[in-house]
MIKOLTI-471801 format. One line per 2 residues: number of its first residue (from 1); their letters; for each residue x, y, z of C-alpha. Coordinates in Angstrom, 3 decimals, m for minus. Example, Ala and Ser with C-alpha at 12.3 -4.5 7.8 and 13.67 -1.06 7.14 Angstrom:
BEGIN
1	AS	12.300/m4.500/7.800  13.670/m1.060/7.140
This chain:
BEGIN
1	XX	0.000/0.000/0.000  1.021/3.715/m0.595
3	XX	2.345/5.965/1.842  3.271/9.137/2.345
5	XX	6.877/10.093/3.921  8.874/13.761/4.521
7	XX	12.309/14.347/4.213  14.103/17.785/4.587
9	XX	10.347/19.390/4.673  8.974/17.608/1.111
11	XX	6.441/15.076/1.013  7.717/11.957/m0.412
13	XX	5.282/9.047/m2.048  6.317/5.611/m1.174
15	XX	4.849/2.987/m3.370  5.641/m0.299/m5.250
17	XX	5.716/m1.159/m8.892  6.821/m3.813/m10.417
19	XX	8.184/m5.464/m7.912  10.130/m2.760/m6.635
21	XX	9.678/m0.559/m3.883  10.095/3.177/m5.585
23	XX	10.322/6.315/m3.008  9.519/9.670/m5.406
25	XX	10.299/13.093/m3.591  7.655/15.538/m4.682
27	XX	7.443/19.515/m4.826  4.897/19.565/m2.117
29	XX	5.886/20.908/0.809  4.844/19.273/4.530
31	XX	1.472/20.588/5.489  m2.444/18.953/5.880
33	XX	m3.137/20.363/2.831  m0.385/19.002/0.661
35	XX	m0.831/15.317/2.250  m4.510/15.297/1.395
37	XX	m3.428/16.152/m2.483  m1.333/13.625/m2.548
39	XX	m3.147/10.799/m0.248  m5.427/11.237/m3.006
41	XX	m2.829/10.985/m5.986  m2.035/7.644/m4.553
43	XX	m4.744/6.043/m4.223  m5.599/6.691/m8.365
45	XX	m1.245/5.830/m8.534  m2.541/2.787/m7.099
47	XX	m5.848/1.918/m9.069  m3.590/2.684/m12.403
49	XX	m1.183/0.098/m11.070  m3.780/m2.736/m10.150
51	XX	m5.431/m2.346/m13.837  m2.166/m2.298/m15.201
53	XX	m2.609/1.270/m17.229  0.245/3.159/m15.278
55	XX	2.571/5.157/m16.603  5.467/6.156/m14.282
57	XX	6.568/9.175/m16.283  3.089/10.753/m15.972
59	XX	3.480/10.679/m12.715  7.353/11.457/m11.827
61	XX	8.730/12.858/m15.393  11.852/13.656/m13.952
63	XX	12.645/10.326/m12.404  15.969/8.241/m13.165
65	XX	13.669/5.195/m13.007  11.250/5.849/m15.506
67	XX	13.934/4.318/m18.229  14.039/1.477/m15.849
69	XX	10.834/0.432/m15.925  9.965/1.049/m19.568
71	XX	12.554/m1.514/m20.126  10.836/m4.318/m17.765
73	XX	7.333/m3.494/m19.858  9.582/m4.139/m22.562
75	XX	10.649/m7.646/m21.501  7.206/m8.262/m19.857
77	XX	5.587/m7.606/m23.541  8.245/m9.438/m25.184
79	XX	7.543/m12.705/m22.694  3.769/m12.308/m22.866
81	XX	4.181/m12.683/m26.938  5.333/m15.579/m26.538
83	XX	3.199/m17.140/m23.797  0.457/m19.042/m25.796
85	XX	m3.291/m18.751/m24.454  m4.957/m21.414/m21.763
87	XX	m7.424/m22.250/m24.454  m4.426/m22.396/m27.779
89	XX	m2.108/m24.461/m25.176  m4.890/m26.693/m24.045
91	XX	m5.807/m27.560/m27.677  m2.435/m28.206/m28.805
93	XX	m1.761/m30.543/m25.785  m5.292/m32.510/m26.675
95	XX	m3.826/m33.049/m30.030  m0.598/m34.540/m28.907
97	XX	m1.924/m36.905/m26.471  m4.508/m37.795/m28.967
99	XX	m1.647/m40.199/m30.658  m1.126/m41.791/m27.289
101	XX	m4.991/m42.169/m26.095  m7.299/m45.141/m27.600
103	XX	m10.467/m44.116/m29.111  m12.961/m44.346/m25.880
105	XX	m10.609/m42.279/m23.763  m10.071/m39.370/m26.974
107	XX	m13.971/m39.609/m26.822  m14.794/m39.001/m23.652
109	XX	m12.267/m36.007/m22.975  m13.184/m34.396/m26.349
111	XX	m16.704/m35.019/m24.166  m15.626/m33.075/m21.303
113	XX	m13.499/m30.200/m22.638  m17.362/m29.221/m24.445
115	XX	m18.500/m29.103/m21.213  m15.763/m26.853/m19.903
117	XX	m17.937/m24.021/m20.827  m20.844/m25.122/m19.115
119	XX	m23.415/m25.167/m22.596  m26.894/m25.232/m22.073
121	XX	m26.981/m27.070/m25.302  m24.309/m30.274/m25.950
123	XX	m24.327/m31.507/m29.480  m22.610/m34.856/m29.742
125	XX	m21.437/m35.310/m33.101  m21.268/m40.046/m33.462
127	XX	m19.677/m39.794/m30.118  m19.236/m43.763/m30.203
129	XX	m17.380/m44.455/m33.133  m14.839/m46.362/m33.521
131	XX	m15.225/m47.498/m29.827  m15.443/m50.591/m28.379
133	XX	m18.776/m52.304/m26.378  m17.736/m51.559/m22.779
135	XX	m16.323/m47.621/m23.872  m19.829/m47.246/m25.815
137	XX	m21.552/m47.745/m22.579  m19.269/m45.635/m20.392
139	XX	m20.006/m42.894/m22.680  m24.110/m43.776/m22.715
141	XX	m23.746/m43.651/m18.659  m22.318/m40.059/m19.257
143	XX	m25.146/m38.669/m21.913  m27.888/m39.981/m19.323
145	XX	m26.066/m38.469/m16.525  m26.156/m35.222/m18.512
147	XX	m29.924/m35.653/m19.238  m30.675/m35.935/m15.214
149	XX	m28.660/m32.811/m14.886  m30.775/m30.842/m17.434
151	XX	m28.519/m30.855/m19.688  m29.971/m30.524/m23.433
153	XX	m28.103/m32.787/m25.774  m28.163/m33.000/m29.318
155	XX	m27.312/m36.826/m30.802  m26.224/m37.029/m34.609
157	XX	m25.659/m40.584/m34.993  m25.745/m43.180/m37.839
159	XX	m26.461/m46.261/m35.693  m30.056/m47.086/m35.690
161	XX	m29.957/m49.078/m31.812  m27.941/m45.950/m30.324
163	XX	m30.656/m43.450/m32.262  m33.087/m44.954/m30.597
165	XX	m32.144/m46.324/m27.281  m30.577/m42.801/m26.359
167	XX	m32.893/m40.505/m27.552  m36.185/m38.879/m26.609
169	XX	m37.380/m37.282/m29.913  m35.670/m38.124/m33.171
171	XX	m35.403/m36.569/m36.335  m34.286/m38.041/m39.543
173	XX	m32.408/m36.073/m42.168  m32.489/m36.606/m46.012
175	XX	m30.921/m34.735/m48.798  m30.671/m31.997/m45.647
177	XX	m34.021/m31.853/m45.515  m36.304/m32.932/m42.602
179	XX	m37.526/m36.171/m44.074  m39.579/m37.832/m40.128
181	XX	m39.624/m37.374/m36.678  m40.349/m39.356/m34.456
183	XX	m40.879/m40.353/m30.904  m38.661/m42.555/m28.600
185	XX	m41.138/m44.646/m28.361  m42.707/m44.916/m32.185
187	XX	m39.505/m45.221/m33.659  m38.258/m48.610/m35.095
189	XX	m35.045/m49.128/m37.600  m37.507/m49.899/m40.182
191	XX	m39.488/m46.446/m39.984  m36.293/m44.119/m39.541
193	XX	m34.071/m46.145/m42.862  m37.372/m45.565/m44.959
195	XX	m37.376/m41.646/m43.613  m33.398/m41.699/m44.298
197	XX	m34.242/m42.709/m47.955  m37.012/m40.178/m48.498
199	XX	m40.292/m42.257/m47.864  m42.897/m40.871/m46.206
201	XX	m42.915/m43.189/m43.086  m43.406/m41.030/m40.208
203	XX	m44.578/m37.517/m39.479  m42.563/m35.511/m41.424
205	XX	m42.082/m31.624/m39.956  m39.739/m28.979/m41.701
207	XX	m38.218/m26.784/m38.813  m38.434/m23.239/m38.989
209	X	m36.025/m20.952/m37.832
């Protein structure tokens, strides 16, 4: 925290920046006055400090340290370059370890870094492919772990048993058109391959924006 110091009758402000503790003799003299100016100088000294918009040379333009510190920015600017983002770093480690990781275990962390931004709305892109029985179940246990949570989840999925057994509404796409939809519960294989193909098996809805 700033303070406020006198030497030889001049108010001095006492402060840190930048890891350094910097002591700046003013032109003020030592009087009430004076030390309410610059009580309140501080404290906006400080507030330019914590939001990281302060300029020493603004403050103390004939200081020997100003040439100091505008190096440090320097190097700080210069390291920060160079630093890449949470989010860049993160993605470039998921790639690498992507080599090492079998298929379930890619799936289910490419599961969980979705849900790293808490989505009200999780679409799930054939989540199980390319994974083997007991990894296809792990993953189901997840989805309907999701659903108790509230979580609204959309399932694209080519496999008929999975379309079915995970969803509660389904609707079938052809030539990107909405070709039937259909209810967990009035849905069969046969019904949704005939709406895949373009036959009119099912109640067939075209969703407006």
């Amino acid at each position: 925290m700033a303070s406020i110091r006198e030497r030889n009758g001049r108010l001095i402000a006492d402060f840190r920046y930048m890891g350094t503790r910097c002591r700046e003799t003013t032109s003020l003299e030592d009087n009430a006055y004076n030390r309410r100016v610059l009580k309140k100088r501080l404290e906006q000294l400080e507030a330019e400090i914590t939001l990281g918009t302060f300029e020493y040379e603004k403050y103390f333009p004939k200081s020997k340290k100003i040439d100091d510190f505008k190096e440090k920015r320097s190097q700080q600017i210069a390291v920060q370059t160079q630093v890449p983002l949470f989010k860049d770093f993160t993605a470039l480690w998921f790639k690498q370890k992507q080599i090492e990781w079998r298929g379930s275990y890619q799936q289910k962390v490419a599961i969980a870094r979705g849900l790293m931004t808490r989505p009200k709305v999780l679409i799930l892109d054939e989540p199980t492919r390319g994974v083997d029985v007991g990894a296809k179940k792990e993953i189901y246990q997840l989805i309907n772990q999701f659903k108790k949570e509230g979580l609204s989840i959309i399932l694209v999925s080519s496999e008929m048993p999975e379309v079915i057994g995970m969803s509660d509404r389904i609707l079938v796409m052809h030539e990107g058109h909405i070709s039937g939809e259909f209810s967990a519960k009035e849905a069969t294989q046969e019904a949704l391959m005939a709406a895949a193909v373009g036959k009119n098996y099912g109640s067939v809805q075209e969703l407006t924006a």
